[in-house]
N, C-alpha and C positions, 0 to 999 in steps of 0.2 A: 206581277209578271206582265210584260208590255205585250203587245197584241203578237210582235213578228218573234219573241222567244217564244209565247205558247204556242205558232203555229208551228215552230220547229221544232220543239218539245214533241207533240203531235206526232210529225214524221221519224220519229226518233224511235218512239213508242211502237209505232207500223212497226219498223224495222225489227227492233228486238221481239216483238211477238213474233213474227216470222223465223226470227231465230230460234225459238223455243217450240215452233212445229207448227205453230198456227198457222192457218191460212190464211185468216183475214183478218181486219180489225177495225172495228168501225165507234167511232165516240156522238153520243146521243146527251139531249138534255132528258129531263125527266118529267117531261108533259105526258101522262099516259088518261090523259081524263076520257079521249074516245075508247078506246080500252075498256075503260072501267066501266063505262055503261051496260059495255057488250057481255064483262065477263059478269056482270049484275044480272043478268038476265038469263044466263048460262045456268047461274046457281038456281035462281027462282024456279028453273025450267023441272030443278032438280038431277041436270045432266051428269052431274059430277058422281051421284051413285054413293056408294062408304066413301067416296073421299072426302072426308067431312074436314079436311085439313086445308082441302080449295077455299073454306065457306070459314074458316076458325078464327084469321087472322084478320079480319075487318076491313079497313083502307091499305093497309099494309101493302101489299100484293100492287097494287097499282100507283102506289104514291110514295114512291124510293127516300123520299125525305122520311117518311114516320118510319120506316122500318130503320134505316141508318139516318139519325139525324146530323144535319150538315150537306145530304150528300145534292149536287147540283149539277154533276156528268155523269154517266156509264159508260165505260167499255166493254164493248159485245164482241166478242170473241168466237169464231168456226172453225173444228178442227174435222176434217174427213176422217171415217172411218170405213168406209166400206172395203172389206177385203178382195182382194183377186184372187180367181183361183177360183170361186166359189160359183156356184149356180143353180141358184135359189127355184127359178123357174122347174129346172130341172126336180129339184127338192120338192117341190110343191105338187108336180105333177105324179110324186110314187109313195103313192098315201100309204105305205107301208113303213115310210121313213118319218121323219121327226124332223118337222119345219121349225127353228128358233131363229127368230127374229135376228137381223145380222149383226143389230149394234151390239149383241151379247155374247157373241160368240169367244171373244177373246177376255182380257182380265176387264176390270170394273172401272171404266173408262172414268171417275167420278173423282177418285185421287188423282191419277194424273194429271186432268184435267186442272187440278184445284191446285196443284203442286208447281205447277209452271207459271199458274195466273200467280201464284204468290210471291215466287220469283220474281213475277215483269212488275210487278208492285213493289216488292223491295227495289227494284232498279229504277223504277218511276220515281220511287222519294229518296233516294239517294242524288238523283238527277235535279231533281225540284227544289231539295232541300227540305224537306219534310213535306206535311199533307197527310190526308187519313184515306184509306183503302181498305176495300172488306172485298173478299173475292167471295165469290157462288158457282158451282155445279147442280144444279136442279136439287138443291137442298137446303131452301130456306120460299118463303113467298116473294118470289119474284115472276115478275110477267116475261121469262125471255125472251119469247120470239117477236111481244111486241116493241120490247127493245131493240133485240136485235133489228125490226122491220125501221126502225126509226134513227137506227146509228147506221142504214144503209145498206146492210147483210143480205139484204133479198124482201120476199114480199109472205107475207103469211096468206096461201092458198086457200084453195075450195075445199083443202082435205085437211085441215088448220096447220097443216105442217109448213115450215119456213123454206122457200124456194128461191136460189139464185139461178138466172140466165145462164152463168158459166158453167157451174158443177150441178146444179139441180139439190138436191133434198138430203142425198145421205151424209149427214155430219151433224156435231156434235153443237151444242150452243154455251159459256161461259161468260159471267159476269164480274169487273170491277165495279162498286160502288167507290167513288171519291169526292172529295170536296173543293178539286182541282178544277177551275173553270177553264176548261182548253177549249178548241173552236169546236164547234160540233159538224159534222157529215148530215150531208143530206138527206131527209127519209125517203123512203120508196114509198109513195103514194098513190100509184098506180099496180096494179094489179095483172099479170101478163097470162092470165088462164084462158079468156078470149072465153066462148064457146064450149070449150070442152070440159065433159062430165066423167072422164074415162076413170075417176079415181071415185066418184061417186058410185059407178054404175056397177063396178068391181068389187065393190065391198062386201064380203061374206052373208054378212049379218043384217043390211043394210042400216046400220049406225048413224049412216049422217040423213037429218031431216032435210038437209038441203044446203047448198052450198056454203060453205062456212061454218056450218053449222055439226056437231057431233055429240051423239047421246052416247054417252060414255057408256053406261050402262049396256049398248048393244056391243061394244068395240070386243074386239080380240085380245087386243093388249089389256082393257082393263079385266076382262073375265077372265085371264092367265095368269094375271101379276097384282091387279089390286086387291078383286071378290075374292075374299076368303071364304064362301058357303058353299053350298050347292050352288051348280051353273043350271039353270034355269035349262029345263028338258028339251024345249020347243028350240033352242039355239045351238044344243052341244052336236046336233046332226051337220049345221052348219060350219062349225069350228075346223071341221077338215083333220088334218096332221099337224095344227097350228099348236104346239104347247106351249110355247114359249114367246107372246106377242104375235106381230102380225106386222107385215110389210106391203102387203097387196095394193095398197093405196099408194105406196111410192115406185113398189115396179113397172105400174103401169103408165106413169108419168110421163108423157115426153120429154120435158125438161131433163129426165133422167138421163136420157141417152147421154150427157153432156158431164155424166158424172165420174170422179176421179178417183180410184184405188188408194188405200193407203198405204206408208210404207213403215206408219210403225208398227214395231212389232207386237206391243201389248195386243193391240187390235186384230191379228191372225186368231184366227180359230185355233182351239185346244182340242185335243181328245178328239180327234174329228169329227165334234158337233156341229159342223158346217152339212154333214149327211153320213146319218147312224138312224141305225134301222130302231123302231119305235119300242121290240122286242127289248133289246138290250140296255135301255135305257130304263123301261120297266122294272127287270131284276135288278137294278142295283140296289142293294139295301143300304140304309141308313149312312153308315157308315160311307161307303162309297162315291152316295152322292153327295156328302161333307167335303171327303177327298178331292173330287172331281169339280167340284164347285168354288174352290177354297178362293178368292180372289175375286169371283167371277160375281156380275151383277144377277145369274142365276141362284144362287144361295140365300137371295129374297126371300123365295116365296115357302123357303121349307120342304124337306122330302113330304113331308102329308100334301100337299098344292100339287110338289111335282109330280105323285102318282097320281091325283084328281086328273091333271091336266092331261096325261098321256091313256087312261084309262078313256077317256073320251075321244081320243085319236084312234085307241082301237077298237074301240066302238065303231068306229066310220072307218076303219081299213077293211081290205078282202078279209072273209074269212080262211084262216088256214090252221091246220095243225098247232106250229108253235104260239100263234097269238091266242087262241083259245087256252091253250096249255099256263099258256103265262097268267092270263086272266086267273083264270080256274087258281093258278098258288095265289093272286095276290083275296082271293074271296075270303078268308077270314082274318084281313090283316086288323089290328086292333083299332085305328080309325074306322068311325060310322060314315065318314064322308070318302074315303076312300070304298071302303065296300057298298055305298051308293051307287056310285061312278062304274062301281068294277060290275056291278048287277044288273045295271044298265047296258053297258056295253056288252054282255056275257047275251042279257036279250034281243037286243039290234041284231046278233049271228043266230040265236036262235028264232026269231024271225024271217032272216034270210034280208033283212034291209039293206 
């Protein structure tokens, strides 16, 4: 393919992503060797915690040839999801309610996601005339966002999350691996954070040792969704109404103000988990949060996780009537890490903390 069809190839590619809902679309070669330093050092640090799955797959991770051999471009792909409607602040500030991180609110963005990139991949080698294409959703070892940072997407922050000037942070990231040598987009190799720590300064738990830098092990999102044990006592005071992830380092973003609502629908909130009081989400039994969860990137972590995670929310709410009352049924449930949690928070009220 001669240099002016693969660059029209290229724009072709734009296009049809965009038609498929994407936002953007940016094509990267696959030099990720500074990367690899950084995420080497990450691991040594031990930052990654049980995710023993960052540390499993070797060079893989940063060297897109060993994981798919042949491959010589990426397509990095951004779809918005943050919903309208919704006001997290507001959520955050009635510690009585149940903060869940906004990417989950709706169904499990990870099919869709996977299902459209497969599409513009059958249409790229029907276009091409053959060529090999493997698509990814944050489910294989792939480095996204330094991808993404290097097909042009934006710039990976102080808070490691991927930042464009236009929209700011909230959206999703997807990968084509191919063996299509089309022209590549230029990487963002400058860094637009300037001076400010506002997503540092903000963080619960304080997680990041310093700019760029994040000990998973302190994070919200990982002690919600990845730690399956006990949450470490000295922290669950900090955790807040947080059960479900943790957003504080992008709300507070200035970049954010610049950020755009989506309009698909998978991505609206269900069951108006966007702001449900912490009580009601408590009593749901087994069954219910099956139900409720059926699609949803919530149905991760398991009902045993789920009541972990909200027993620690009411531990840090006022104390009143029903939340005690709720407590008090869930103190002989058959999980030991749940009746930790509930024992704990049952003493926080009788403390008065």
């Amino acid at each position: 393919m001669v240099a002016a069809q693969s660059a029209a190839l290229a724009g072709r590619i734009r296009e049809w992503a965009r038609e498929l809902g994407f936002q953007q679309l940016g094509i990267s070669d696959i030099d990720l060797s500074a990367h690899e330093a950084y995420l080497q050092k990450w691991l040594d640090a031990g930052y990654h915690g049980e995710m023993q799955w960052m540390a499993s797959h070797g060079s893989k991770r940063s060297r897109p040839q060993e994981l798919v051999p042949g491959t010589c471009r990426v397509l990095s792909v951004r779809m918005d999801y943050l919903p309208g409607g919704t006001d997290p602040e507001q959520v955050l500030a009635s510690t009585d309610r149940a903060y869940i991180s906004r990417y989950t609110l709706g169904r499990d963005y990870h099919k869709l996601l996977r299902k459209r990139l497969a599409t513009l991949a059958r249409r790229i080698s029907d276009e091409a005339g053959g060529g090999a294409y493997r698509a990814f959703v944050d489910s294989a070892p792939v480095l996204e966002r330094a991808l993404a940072e290097r097909a042009g997407l934006g710039w990976i922050a102080k808070n490691t999350m991927l930042i464009n000037e236009r929209v700011g942070s909230w959206f999703f990231l997807g990968e084509i691996y191919t063996d299509l040598p089309l022209p590549t987009d230029d990487a963002r190799t400058e860094k637009h954070c300037g001076s400010c720590r506002a997503c540092l300064d903000v963080c619960p738990t304080d997680a990041f040792t310093g700019p760029f830098q994040l000990d998973a092990r302190r994070c919200i999102s990982y002690l919600t969704i990845e730690h399956k044990g006990s949450i470490d006592p000295a922290l669950r005071p900090l955790m807040g109404n947080r059960i479900f992830g943790c957003d504080d380092c992008q709300l507070v973003c200035p970049w954010n103000k610049f950020a755009q609502h989506t309009d698909e629908a998978d991505f609206q909130p269900r069951h108006g988990l966007d702001d449900i009081d912490l009580v009601s989400l408590f009593l749901w039994d087994e069954a219910t949060y099956e139900a409720r969860t059926e699609g949803s990137a919530l149905r991760r972590i398991g009902h045993e996780r789920w009541l972990r995670n909200i027993a620690v929310a009411l531990g840090n709410a006022p104390g009143n009537p029903s939340i005690l009352n709720a407590l008090e049924r869930r103190r002989g449930h058959p999980s030991g890490l749940v009746r930790e949690h509930v024992e704990w928070a049952i003493a926080r009220h009788s403390s008065g903390s």
